[in-house]
Each structure stands twice: as structure tokens, then as C-alpha cells.
N, C-alpha and C positions, 0 to 999 in steps of 0.2 A: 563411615567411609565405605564406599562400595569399592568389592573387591572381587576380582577375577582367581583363576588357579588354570596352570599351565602344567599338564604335567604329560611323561613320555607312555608309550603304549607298551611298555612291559611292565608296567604296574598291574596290571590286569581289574584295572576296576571294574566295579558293578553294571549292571546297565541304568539303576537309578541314577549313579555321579556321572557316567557318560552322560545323560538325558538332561541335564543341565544349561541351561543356557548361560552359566559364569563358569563350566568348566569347559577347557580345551586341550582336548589329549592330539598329542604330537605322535603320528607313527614312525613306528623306526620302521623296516625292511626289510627280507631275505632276498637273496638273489640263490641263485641256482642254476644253474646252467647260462643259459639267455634268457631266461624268463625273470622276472622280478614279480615281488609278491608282498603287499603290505603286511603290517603285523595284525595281529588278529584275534579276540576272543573268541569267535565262532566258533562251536561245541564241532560241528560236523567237519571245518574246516582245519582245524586243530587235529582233530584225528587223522584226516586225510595229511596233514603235513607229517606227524607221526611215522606212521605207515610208511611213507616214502622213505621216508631218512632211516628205519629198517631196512627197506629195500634197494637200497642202493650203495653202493662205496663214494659219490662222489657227496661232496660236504656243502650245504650251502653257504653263503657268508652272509654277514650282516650289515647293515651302514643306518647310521645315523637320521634322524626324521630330516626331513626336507627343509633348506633355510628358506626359502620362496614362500612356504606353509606356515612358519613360523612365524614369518615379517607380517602376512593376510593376519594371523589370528592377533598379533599386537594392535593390528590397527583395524579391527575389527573392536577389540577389546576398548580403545580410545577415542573410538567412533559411539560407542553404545556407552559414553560415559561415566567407564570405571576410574576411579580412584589411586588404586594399586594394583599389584599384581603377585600372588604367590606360586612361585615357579619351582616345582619337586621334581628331582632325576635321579636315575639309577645310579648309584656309585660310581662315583669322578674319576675314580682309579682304576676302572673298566671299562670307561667307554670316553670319547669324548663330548658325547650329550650334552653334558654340564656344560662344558668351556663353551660351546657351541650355543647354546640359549643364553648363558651371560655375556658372548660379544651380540648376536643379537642385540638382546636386550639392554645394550648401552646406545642405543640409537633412541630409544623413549624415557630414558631418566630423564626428564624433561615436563615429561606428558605425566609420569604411575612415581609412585611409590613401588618399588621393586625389592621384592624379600627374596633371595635363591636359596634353597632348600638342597644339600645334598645328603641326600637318604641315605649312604654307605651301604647300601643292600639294591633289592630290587624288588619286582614284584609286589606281594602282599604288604610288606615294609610301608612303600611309596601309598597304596593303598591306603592305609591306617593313617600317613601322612594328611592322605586329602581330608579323610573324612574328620578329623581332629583340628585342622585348618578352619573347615569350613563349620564346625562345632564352635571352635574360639571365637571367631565370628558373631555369630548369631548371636553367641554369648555376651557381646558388647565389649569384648578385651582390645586394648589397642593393639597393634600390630609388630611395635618392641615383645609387648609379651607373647602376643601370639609365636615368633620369629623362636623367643628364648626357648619356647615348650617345644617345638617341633626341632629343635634343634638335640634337647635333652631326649627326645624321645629317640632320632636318627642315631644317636652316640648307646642308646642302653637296647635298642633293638636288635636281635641275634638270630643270622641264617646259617643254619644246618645243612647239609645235602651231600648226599651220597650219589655217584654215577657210575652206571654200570662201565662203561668204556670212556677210560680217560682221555683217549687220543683226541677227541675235537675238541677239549675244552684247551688240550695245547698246541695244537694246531693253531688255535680261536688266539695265541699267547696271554689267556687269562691262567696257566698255572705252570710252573716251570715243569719242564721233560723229566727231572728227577722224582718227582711224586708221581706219573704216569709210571716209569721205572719200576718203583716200590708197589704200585698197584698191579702190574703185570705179572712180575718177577716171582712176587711173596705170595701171590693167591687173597692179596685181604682187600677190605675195603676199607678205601680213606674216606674218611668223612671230612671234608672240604668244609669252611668256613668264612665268611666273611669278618674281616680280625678290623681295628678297630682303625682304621685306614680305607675300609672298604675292599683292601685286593680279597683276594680268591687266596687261601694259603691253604693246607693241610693240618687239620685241626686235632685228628687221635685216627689211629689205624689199628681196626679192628680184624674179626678174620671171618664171621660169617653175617647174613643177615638180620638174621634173632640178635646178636650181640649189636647191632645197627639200634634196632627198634630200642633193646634196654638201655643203646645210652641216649639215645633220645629222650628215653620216661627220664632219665636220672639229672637233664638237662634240665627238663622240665620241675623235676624236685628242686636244681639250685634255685633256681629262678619263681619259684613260689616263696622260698626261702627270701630269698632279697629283695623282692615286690612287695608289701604290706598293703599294699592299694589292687593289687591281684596284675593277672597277665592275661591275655588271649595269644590262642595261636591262632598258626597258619599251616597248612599240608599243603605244597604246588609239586604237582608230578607231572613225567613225562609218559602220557599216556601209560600211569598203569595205576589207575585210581582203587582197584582190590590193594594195593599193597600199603595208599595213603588211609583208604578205612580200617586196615585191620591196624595199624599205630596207632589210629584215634579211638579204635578200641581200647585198644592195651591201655593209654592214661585215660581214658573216662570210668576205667575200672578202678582208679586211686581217685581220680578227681572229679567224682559226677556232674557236675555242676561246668564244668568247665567249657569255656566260650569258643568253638573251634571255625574257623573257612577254610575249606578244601575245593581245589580245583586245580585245570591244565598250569603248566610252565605254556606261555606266549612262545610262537615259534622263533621268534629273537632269541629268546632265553633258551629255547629247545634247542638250537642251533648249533649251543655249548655246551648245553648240559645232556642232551642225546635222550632216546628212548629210555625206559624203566629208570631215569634219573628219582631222585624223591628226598625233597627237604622240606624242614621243620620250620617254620618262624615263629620266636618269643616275643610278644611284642606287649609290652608294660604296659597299661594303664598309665595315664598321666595320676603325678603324685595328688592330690585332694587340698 
């Protein structure tokens, strides 16, 4: 079966799964002011959007990939003869992406086999999603199991993340005013997590950064513990990559060996998650 993969641009993939001709990544968008500005991995662009959102009080917002771009890459994809289609989104309970690609994509259950993937996270998550997709794949696995594994993997995969200023991620209304409250008020730092639902909730509030970083390592102990088949991480910051290496220090000091990807938060994700934001992702090996 040939098989397409549709997935949104805060996953921040590779430029190898960009450079695909069966993958089609959907950008979402900042706006700001009167200008608009697609999503983006670009290293220089990423910074440049950074730096701004430092400099300035006014917040950008975010909106959803384009449905006109969506429909082109469907029938792009059923033009060029695909089969099916595996469709991965950032957490349903943050955004409407999801709902938004599966009314889409009831206009070709006709034409694909259609599997919709909600990753309960974002980012590197979605990531791991495509490339184990496109792994099952090759592998010769039908599309039932391909579907169960990516499913098992969205439900045990775990985002971390710490943000220096709470106010635009409830602005953003991805976490209620009373955690921004307890973050102002108390001096600490909430570590935010995505719970098993996908929202944004408040996960453990600690009081300085060091105590950040140790329960990261200790995170990472459960989840060695519970893995038998091993985990990879992920570090995504907001522009302050000194503070995603010196964590990957700290556990490559207990765990040498260990699989790490570091890099920006996509300015969608930067949007809410603000400068010197910085989270963890545990993300399981599939069982063997």
C-alpha cells in the first residue's frame, strides 16, 4: 500500500522528512501586528522571531494551517496515486488542527484509507510520530497495526516544560490564570505538562532552576525504569539552547549512552511558550 503522511509544522521535523515527496507538512501561522508570518524552522528566522517577542509587550497570535493548502496537498496526494494517508497533529485539546484536518479529510474517504494520529503533545512527539509511521511502513506492517503502535506510543509519550512567564501561555487560554497566579505570586517554577488528555496542566512546582533540571534527571529515572525496550529524548527551547545543553549534560552523566534531539520551539509553539521556555520529551521506543 502506498502511503502519504500529513503532518502540522510544529512538529519541527528534520529537513530529511521535510524533503520527502510522501510527506506534507501543514503550516500553521503567527500574526502580529498586521503582518502574518508562516511557521518555520529556520535557525536565523527562529531567532529573529525570539528576539522580538523579548522586545516587545504586544503578543503574537496563532491560527491554524490554511484549509485551501490542505484540500491542494489531498489531491495532490490522490493525484500521485497514494493509497492511504497518515495524518499526525499537535494535541486536539490545544488547538483545533486536529478537528480541522479530519473535516477535511472526510471529503476523500472515498479516494485513501485515512488513519488520524492525535499525538497529545507537540513538537518532537509528532516528530517520532512520523518517523515510526514511516519505519512501520517500509517495515511491511498493515496499517491496523501501524495505526495501534502510533497510538500506543501518543498515549506513553511525556512533555515537560518550564516557562519563564506564564502570562501568554494564558492569554494563549492553553492554562488557567490560577497556575500563572501561583507562578508570579510564590517565586517558583511550575513545570507544565502535558497529562494524558493532552491539555497543558501543572504538573509539580518547584522553586528554583537547578531543582527544574533534577526533576527532569528523576523523570527520566522513572521512565528508564518503565521502558525495558529504552526511551529517547527531546530538549525544544525558546531560544536559550546553553540551558537545553547543560540538562543534557546533567543525564548523559548517569546515562552515557543515551539517544538525545535538541532544538528551537517553532514560533507557533514560541508564541505560548515565550522566550527561555525549555522542555523535556520522553519518548519510548516502541515495545519489540
Amino acid at each position: 500500500m502506498k502511503t502519504a503522511y500529513i503532518i502540522d509544522s510544529s512538529s519541527s521535523i528534520n529537513e530529511t522528512l521535510r524533503n520527502r515527496s510522501d510527506v506534507y507538512v501543514q503550516n500553521l501561522e503567527v500574526t502580529w501586528g498586521d503582518a502574518a508570518y508562516t511557521d518555520t524552522t529556520d535557525l536565523s528566522l527562529m531567532k529573529e522571531f525570539y528576539q522580538r517577542l523579548e522586545s516587545t509587550e504586544e503578543l503574537p497570535k496563532t491560527s491554524q494551517p490554511r484549509q485551501g493548502k490542505l484540500s491542494e496537498s489531498f489531491e495532490d496526494i490522490v493525484q500521485k496515486g497514494f493509497d492511504s494517508v497518515i495524518i499526525i497533529t499537535l494535541a486536539s485539546a490545544i488547538s483545533g488542527t486536529y478537528n480541522t484536518f479530519r473535516m477535511i479529510s472526510e471529503h476523500y474517504q472515498k479516494s485513501l484509507d485515512i488513519r488520524m494520529i492525535d499525538s497529545k503533545g507537540t513538537s518532537y512527539v509528532e516528530e517520532r510520530l512520523l518517523e515510526y509511521a514511516i519505519e512501520l511502513n517500509e517495515a511491511g506492517f498493515d496499517l491496523d497495526t501501524i495505526e495501534e503502535k502510533l497510538i500506543w506510543f501518543s498515549e506513553q509519550a511525556k512533555i515537560y516544560v518550564v516557562i519563564e512567564d506564564l502570562n501568554a501561555i494564558v492569554k494563549g487560554g492553553r492554562l488557567s490564570s490560577f497556575g500563572a497566579f501561583l507562578g508570579s505570586t510564590l517565586k517558583i517554577r511550575p513545570i507544565l505538562h502535558f497529562d494524558d488528555e493532552g491539555k497543558v496542566e501543572v504538573f509539580e512546582k518547584v522553586r528554583t532552576t537547578k531543582k527544574v533540571y533534577q526533576r527532569y534527571l528523576t523523570l527520566v529515572d522513572e521512565a528508564v525504569a518503565k521502558y525495558p525496550d529504552g526511551i529517547d529524548l527531546a530538549l525544544a527551547h525558546g531560544d536559550c539552547e546553553d540551558s537545553a545543553l547543560e540538562v543534557k549534560e546533567l543525564i548523559l552523566e548517569k546515562y552515557p549512552e543515551m539517544s538525545f534531539r535538541v532544538g528551537y520551539l517553532t514560533p507557533v509553539l514560541g508564541t505560548h511558550g515565550g522566550k527561555n521556555s525549555l522542555g523535556i520529551g520522553i519518548l519510548p521506543k516502541l515495545p519489540k
